[in-house]
N, C-alpha and C positions, 0 to 999 in steps of 0.2 A: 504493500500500500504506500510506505514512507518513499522507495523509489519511484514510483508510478506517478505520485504527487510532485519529489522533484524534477523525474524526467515530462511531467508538462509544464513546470513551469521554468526550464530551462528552453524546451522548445516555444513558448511565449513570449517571451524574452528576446529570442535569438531572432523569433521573426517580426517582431516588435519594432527591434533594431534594424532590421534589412528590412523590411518594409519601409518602416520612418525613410530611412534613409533614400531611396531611392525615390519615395513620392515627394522630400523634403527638397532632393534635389532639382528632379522635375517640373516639380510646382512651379520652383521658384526660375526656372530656366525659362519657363511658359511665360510667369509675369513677367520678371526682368526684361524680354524678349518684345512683348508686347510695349513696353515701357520705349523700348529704345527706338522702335520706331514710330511711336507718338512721336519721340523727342525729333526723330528725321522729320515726318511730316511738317512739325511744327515749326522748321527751321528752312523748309524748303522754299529758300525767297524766289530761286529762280525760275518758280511759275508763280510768281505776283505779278498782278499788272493793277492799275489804275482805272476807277470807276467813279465820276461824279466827285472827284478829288479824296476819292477814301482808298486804298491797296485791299484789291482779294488777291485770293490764290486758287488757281485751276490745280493746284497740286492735287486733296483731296477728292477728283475725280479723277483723275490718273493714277492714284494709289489705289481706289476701291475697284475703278475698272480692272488694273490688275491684280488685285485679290481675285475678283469673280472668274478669271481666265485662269489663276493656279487652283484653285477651287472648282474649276472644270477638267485639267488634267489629272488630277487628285483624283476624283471620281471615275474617270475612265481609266485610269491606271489602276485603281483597287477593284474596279469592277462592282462600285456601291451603288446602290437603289436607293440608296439614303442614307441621313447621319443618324447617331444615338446622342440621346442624352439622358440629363436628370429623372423622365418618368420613366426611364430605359432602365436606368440602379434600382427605383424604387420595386417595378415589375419582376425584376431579376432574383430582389434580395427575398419577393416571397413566393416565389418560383421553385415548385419541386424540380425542375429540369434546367440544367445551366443554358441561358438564353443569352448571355453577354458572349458575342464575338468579336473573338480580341481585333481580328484583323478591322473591322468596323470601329472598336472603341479608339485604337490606335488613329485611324482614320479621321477618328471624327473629332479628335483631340488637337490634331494637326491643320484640318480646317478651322477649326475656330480658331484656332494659331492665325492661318493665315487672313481669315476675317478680321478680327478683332485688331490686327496689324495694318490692316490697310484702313483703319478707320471704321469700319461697320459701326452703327450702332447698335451692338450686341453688348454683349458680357465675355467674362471669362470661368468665373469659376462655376456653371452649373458644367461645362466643360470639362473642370479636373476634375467634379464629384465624379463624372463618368469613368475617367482616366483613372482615378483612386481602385472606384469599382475594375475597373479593365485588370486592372495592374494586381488585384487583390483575387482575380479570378485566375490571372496566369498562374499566380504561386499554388493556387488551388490543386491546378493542373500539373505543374511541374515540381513542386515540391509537399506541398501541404498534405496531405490526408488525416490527420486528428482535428480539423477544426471543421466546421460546415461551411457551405459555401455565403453564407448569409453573413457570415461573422466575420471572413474575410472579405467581402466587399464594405461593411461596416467602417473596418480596419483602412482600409483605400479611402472610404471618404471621408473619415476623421483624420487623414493625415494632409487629405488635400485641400480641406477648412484652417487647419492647422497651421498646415505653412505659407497658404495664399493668404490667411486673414493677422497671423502671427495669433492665434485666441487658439490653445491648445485646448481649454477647457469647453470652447465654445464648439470645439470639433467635435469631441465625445460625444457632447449630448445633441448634435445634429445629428449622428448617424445613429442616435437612437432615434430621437425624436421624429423626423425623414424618413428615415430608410429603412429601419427595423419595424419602427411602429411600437416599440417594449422595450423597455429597462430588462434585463435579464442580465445574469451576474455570470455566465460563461462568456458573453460578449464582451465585459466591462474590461476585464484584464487586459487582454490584445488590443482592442481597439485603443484603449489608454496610454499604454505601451505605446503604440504606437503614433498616435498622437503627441507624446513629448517627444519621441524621436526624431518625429520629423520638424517639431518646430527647434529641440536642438541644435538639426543641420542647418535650419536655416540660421539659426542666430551665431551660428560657427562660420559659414562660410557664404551668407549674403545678409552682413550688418546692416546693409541700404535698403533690403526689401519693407520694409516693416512700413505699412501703409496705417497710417493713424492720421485723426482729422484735428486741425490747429485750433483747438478747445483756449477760449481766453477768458471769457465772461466769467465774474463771479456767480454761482449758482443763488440765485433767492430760495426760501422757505417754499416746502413743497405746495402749500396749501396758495402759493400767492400764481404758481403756474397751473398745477392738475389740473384744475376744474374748467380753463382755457380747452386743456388738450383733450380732453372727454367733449364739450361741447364742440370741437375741430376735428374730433375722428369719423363722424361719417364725410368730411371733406374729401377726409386720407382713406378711407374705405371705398368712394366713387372714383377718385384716382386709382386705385388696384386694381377694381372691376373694367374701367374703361379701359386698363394697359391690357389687360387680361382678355377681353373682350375683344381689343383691334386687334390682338394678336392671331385669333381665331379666325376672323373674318378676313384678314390678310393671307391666313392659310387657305380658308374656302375658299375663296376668289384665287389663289395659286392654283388650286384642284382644278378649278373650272377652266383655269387658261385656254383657251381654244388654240395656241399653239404649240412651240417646244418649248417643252419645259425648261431646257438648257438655257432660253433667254432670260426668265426671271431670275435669276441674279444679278443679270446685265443691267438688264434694270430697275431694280434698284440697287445696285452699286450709282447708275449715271443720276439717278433723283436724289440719291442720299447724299454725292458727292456733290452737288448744284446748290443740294440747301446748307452741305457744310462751306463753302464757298463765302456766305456770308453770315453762316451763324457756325464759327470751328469748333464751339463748345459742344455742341452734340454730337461731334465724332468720338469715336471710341468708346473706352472706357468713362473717363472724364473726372478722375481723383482730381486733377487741377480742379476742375469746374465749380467740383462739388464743396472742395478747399474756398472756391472764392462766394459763392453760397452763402457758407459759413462767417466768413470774414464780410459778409455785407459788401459784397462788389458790385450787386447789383438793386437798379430802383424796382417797382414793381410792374412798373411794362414790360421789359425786358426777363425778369424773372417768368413773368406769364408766357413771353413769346418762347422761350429759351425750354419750359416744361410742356406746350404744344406739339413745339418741334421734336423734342427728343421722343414724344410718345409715340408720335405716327410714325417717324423715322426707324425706331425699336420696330414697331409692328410690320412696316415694312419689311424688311431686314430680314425678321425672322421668318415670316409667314412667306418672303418670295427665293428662300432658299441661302442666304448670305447667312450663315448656319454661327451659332452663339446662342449663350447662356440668356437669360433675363433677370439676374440677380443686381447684377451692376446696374442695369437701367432702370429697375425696380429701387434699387437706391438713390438715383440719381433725381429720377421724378420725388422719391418722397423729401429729399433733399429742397427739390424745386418747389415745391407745394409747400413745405415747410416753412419757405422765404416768401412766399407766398403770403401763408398767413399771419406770417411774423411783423410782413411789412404792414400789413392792413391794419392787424393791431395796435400798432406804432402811429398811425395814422391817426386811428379812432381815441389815440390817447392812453394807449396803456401799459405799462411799464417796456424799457426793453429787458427781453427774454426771447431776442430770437434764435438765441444757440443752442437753448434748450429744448427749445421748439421745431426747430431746423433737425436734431439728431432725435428728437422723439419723432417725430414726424420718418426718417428714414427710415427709422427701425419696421412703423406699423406698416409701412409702405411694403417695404422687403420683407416682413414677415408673412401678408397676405398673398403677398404671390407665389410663396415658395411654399409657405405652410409652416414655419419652423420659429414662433414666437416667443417658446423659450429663449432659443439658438440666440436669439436676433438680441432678446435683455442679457444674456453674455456673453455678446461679441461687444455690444455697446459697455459695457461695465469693464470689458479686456482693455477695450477702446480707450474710455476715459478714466478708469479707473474712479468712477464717480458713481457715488450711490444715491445721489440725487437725479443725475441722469437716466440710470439705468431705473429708476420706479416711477420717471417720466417715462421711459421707454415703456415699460410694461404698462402702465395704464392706459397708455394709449392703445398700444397695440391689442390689449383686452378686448376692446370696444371696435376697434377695427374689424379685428377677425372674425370678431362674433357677426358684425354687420354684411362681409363676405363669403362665409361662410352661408348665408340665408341668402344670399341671392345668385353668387357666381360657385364656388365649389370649396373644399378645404385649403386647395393652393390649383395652382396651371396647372400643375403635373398632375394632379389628382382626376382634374377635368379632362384631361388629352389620355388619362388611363380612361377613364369612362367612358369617352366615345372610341374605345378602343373594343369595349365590352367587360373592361377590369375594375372593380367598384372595391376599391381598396378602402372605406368607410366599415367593408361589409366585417371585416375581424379576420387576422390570423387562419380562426378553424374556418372561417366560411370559405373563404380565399383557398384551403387547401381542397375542401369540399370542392370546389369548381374546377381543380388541378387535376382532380383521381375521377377517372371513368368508371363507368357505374362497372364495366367489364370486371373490375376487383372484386365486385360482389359474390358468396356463395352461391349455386346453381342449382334449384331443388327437378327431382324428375318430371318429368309430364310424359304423354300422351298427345303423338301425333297422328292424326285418323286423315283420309281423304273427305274432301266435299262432297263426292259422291253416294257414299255409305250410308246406310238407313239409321233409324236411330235406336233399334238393337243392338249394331253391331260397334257405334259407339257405347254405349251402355256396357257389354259387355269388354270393351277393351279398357273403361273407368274403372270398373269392378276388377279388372285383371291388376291393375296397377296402384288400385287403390288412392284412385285420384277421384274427385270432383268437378273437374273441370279436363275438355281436350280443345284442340290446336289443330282447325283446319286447313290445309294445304291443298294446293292444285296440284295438276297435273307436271308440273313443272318447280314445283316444291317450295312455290311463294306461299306467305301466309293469306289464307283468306277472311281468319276471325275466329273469335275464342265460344267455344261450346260448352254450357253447363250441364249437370246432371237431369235438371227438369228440363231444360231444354232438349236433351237428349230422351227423357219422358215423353215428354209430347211428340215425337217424331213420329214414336211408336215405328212400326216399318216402313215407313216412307223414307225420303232420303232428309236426311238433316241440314239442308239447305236452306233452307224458308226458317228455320231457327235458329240461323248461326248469326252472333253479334258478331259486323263486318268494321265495325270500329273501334277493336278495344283500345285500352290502354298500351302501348309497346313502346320499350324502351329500342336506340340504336345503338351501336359496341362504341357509337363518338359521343355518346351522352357524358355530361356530368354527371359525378355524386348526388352534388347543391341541386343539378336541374330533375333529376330523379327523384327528389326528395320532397321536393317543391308541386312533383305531379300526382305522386301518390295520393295526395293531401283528399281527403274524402272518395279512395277507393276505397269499393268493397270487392271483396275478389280470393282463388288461391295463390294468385300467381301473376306474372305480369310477363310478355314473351318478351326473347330481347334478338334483334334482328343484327346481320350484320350489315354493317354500314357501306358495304363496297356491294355485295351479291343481293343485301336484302330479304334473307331467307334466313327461318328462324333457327337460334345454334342454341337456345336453351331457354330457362323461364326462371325471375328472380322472382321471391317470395320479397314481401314487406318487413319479415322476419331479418333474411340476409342484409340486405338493401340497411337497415338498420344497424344492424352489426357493424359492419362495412363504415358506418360513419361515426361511432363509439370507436372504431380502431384508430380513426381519422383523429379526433378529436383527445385521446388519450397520447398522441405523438406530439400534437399540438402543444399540449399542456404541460408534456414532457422538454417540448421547446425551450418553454416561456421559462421555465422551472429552471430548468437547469444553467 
């Protein structure tokens, strides 16, 4: 027992460390990366030109156009149908079958690389939660075997919150909170593990990455701001829904394109890059932007026009295929909205507290679109180190989520798993219920008779088998409907055709558990056939008895899960 214990927690450790490490370095390759060439864009004087006595720059659409052309070879070189993201981790992590492909995750890691560098307005880090997962599925594959595969993508995305946000604590309970859905104490150690590891490396070996916002205001008494940002959260609640929203509708409208598809990127790479032209704040990421925000750089026209632009610009972006996260722009707008009604307050006469307001405001912002409201009160509290901040954060965000939640979904990713067909609200055991085909169920015997046959010689083939009920087939061996014993009564010697129920209940071998479960609900019956799903021809008959079992086994592994 005593070696068993230290030989798991030597193997915890060990991958703790080689994990951190590589997502710590990663991560931060990714930012830094992105970072540098903000810094080119933003210095590339020699596409300025002069306009009505003011300097643009045609740079930003010559940077986004070529993103959208390596973003096209990218694709035909991997041979992808499409990118992964964030609701990609979540699906995966409560997926009985490994659904993350690396070659994809890698893939689609690298595109928003290259997005998010040419300016898109995307994000980065729903990106590396991907990466994290990617990276924590490979070890699965190549090295791991004691851990599940849930606990190692866990492990991936607490290390890639960790080293992109520098909030190791913040990582943890994202990749519970997110991606797990439960606290469970067999995940806690690795994932932890591995979350100090990789913010370790970073603080070892990239001192500059450390992204925090220029907090200067004295904090006033809690009581003199709350009840501002309670009265301001369904503002910041209709800002989440509407980002959320155009995001969707930007997708639809891509579905519907009536051409190649291969041009939506182009365009809007060539609309994104026209409007960063004259407003450069909405390109990218935008930590500058949201720095000047903060610091009051802007009046309140501008602040409005600056959180319009970046909204439609995100929606575009992401909905016509220029492939990124929504976490940074989810930040950026509650940033904007923030200064927003920080200025108008200001206006109306009442105290300033716009820095308070401005980082409560980001939090409920990026909380509601991603789902992760704890995550968001300590990343803001890693952030400022401020306990006044962070129970501005949380009471805003309180009232946010609750108010998005009632009208748009738990987070985006929750909503883009539901029209997926995946209703991750539904629990753990349900979720695995919709995973296991009903095929897993025990098989009881029956009785298969021809349509033809009188209803003696049903009868007597009941009595032979000691069944209640038969199972008529054609001549060709489809089903044609379930025969009972009085029905087989009344045939008397005629043929049992004019008394065969030609609509029973029947399950197919591609059914779900959940959808099996959900049909039985006011049978009465012995048995229910189950057809196969390719020939259509019946291969056996579950009882309500099995069918139940079957999901008592489900739900015992479950709670074995959470448990352990």
């Amino acid at each position: 027992m005593l070696r068993r214990t230290l030989t798991d927690l030597f193997l915890i450790v060990l991958f703790g460390l080689v994990m951190g490490g590589v997502m710590g370095i990663g991560s931060n390759w990714f930012v830094d990366g992105v970072s540098y060439f903000a810094s080119l864009r933003a210095n590339a004087t020699w596409a300025d030109f002069s306009l009505f006595g003011t300097t643009y720059s045609y740079g930003s659409v010559l940077f986004l156009m070529g993103a959208a052309c390596l973003l096209s070879v990218l694709k035909k070189t991997l041979s992808l149908s499409g990118w992964a993201g964030a609701a990609d981790t979540i699906h995966a992590a409560h997926s009985k079958d490994q659904i993350i492909d690396v070659k994809k995750g890698l893939g689609s890691t690298l595109a928003a690389f290259i997005c998010a560098s040419g300016g898109a307005s995307v994000g980065q880090y729903g990106p590396l939660v991907h990466f994290g997962a990617t990276i924590g599925t490979l070890f699965k594959r190549l090295f791991i075997s004691r851990f599940e595969v849930d606990v190692l993508i866990g492990c991936g995305v607490a290390a890639a919150i960790s080293a992109g946000f520098n909030a190791p604590i913040a990582g943890v309970i994202f990749a519970h909170e997110v991606i797990l859905r439960h606290f469970s104490l067999r995940a806690l150690a690795p994932i932890s593990i591995t979350a100090i590891s990789a913010n370790s490396f970073e603080q070892l070996y990239f001192p500059r990455s450390v992204h925090t916002f220029e907090l200067t205001h004295t904090v006033p008494p809690l009581t003199e701001f709350v009840p501002l940002l309670l009265i301001a959260a369904p503002l910041l609640a209709l800002t989440a829904v509407a980002f959320m929203a155009s995001i969707r509708i930007s997708a639809k409208f891509a579905d519907a394109y009536p051409f190649s598809k291969t041009d939506l990127p182009f365009i809007a790479a060539f609309i994104c890059g026209s409007v960063g032209m004259f407003y450069p704040q909405i390109l990218g990421i935008g930590v500058s932007t949201m720095n000047d925000f903060i610091s009051g750089e802007y009046l309140l026209g501008m602040a409005t026009i600056l959180l319009i632009a970046k909204l439609t610009m995100s929606a575009l972006c992401i909905g016509f295929g220029l492939f990124g996260g929504v976490f940074s722009p989810a930040l950026f707008l509650g940033v904007a909205v923030g200064s927003v009604i920080s200025l108008t307050l200001s206006q109306l006469g009442f105290q300033d507290i716009s820095q308070v307001v401005i980082v409560a405001s980001m939090a409920a912002v990026g909380a509601a679109v991603i789902g992760a409201p704890l995550s968001l009160v300590i990343i803001v509290l890693e952030f400022t180190g401020s306990y006044e901040y962070a129970v501005a954060s949380m009471s805003t965000i309180v009232v946010t989520n609750f108010i998005t939640r009632r009208f748009f979904a738990l987070s985006l990713f929750d909503r883009q798993l539901i029209e997926r067909g995946i209703d991750m609200t539904m629990g753990r055991e349900r979720i695995a219920r919709t995973q296991t085909l009903v095929v897993v169920c025990d098989r009881i015997s029956f009785v298969r008779v021809s349509e033809a046959c009188s209803g003696h010689e049903a009868l007597t083939s009941m009595r032979e088998a000691r069944q209640s009920e038969c199972y008529a087939v054609d001549s060709d061996g489809f089903l044609v409907g379930k025969l009972s014993v009085f029905d087989a009564q009344d045939s008397g010697a005629e043929s049992i055709a004019g008394n065969i129920d030609r609509n029973p209940l029947i399950f197919s071998t591609s059914d779900s558990l959940e959808a099996a479960m959900s049909a039985v609900r006011g049978f009465v019956g012995e048995g229910i056939p189950l057809l196969d799903a390719n020939t259509k021809k019946i291969i056996g008959v579950i009882s309500e008895g099995s069918l139940m079992h079957a999901a008592l086994k489900v739900q015992e592994l479950t709670q074995r899960m959470e448990r352990d």
